[in-house]
C-alpha positions in Angstrom: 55.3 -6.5 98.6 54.2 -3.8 96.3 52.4 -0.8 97.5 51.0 1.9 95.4 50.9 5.7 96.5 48.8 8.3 95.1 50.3 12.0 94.5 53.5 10.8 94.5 54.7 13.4 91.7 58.6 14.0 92.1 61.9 13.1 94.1 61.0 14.8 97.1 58.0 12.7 97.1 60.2 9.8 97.0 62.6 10.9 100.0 59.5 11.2 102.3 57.8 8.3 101.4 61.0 6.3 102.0 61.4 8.1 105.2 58.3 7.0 106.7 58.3 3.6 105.7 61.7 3.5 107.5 60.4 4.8 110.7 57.4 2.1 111.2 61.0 -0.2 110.9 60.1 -1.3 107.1 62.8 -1.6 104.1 61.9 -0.2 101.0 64.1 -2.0 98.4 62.4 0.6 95.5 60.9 3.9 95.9 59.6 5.2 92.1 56.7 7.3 91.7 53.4 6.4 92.7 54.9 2.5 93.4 56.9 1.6 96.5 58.5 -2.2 97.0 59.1 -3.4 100.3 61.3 -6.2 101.9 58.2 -7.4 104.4 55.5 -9.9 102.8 52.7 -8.6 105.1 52.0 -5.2 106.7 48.7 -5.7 108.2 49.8 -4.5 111.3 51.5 -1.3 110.0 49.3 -0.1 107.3 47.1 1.7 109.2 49.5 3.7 110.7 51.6 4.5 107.7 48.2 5.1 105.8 47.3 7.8 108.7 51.1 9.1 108.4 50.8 9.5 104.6 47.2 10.9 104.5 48.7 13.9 107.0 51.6 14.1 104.3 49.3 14.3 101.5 50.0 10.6 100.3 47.2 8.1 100.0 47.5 4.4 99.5 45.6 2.5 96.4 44.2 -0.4 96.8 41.4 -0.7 93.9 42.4 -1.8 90.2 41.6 1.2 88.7 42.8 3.5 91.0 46.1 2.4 90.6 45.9 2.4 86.5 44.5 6.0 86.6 47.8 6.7 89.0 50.0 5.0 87.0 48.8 7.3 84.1 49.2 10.2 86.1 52.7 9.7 87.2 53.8 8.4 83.7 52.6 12.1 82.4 54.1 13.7 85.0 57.4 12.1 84.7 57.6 13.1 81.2 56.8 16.5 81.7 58.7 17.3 84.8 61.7 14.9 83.7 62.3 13.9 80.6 61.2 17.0 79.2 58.4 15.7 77.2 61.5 14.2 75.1 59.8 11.2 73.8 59.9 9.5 70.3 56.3 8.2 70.0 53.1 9.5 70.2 51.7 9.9 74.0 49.4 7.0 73.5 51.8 4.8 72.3 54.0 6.3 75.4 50.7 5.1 78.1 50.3 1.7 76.6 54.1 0.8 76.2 54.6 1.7 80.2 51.2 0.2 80.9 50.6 -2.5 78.9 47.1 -1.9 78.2 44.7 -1.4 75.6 44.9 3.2 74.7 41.2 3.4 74.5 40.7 1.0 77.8 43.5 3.7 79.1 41.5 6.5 77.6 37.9 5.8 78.4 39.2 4.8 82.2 40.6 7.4 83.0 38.0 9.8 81.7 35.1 7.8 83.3 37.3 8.4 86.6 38.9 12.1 86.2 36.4 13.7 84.6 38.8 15.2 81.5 40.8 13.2 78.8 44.4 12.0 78.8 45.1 14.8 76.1 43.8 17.5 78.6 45.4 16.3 81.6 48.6 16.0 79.7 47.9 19.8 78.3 47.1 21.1 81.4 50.7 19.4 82.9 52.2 21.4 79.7 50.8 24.9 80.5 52.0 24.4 84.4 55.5 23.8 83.2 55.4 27.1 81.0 54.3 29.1 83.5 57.0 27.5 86.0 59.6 28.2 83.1 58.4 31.8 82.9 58.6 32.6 86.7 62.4 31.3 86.6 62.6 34.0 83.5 65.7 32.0 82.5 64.8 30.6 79.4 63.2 32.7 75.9 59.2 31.5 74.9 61.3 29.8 71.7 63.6 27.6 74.0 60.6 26.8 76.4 58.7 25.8 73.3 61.4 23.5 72.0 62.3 22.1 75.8 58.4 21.4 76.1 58.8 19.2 72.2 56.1 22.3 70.9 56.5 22.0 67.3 56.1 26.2 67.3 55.9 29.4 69.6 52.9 30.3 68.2 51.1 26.8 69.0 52.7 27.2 72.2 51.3 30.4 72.8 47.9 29.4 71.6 47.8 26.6 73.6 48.6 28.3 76.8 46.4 31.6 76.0 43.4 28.7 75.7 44.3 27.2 78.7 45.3 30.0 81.1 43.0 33.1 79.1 46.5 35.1 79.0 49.5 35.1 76.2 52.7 33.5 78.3 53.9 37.4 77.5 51.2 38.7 79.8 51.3 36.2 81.9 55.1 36.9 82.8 54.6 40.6 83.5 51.6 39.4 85.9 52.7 40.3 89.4 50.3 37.6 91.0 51.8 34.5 88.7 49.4 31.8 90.1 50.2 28.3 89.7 48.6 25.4 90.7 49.8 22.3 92.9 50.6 19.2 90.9 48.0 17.4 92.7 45.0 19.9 92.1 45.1 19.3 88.4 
């Protein structure tokens, strides 16, 4: 049986998601992001318990169509942001509709009727949170950031983030108060 989890954004997501399956005494045979597969047929019993356990964690379940499209999107975006680096050899829409097997503008219209904001500015916004996480670690120059991120310039880059945050990523690194935001919130 497949379940599908909402805000399920990285590998410690995974861990605890596994872990709390295991607890109510189910076997997850594959934890990925946002999708879980588990050994049992038929939780009736048990969701309600692991639904309370994952709303406390910050986890929801999805049961509605869309939901789980506009989910799916989500976690595809962040995957290729926070993991492959934004590394990829297509165009993002060609990226969604590959993974999802679904029409771009049935993708795009979606998830704006849902999110409020486009694919493109989600996906932007996901970029500018990765910068400014780069910047924090200060290990990396704007020009290797820019190239990790697939920026075709430092100077769209920097654009880009100063429309998006209202600061160059040069202010923004000697800001003392370097605020990010939650994966989640965005």
């Amino acid at each position: 049986m497949k379940l599908y989890i909402k805000n399920m954004v990285c590998s410690r997501c995974k861990m605890v998601v596994k872990s709390e399956l295991e607890k109510l005494g189910l076997h997850p045979i594959a934890v990925e992001l946002g999708e879980v597969e588990i050994l049992e047929g038929a939780i009736d019993s048990q969701k309600g318990i692991l639904l309370s356990n994952l709303q406390l964690l910050g986890f929801d379940i999805i049961d509605d169509k869309k939901s789980k499209t506009i989910d799916k999107i989500k976690t595809l975006i962040i995957d290729l942001v926070q993991s492959k680096n934004n590394a990829i050899k297509t165009n993002l829409s060609d990226y969604l509709t590959s993974h999802i097997h679904q029409d771009y503008n049935t993708l795009s219209n979606l998830f704006s009727e849902v999110e409020n904001t486009t694919i493109e500015k989600y996906f932007i916004k996901l970029k500018i949170e990765k910068v400014k996480e780069l910047l924090m670690y200060e290990e990396l120059t704007l020009n290797e950031i820019a190239y990790q991120l697939n920026y075709s310039s430092v100077g769209y880059l920097s654009n880009q983030f100063k429309k998006v945050t209202g600061f160059s990523p040069t202010y923004f690194k000697q800001l003392r108060d370097k605020k990010r935001k939650q994966i989640e919130d965005l």
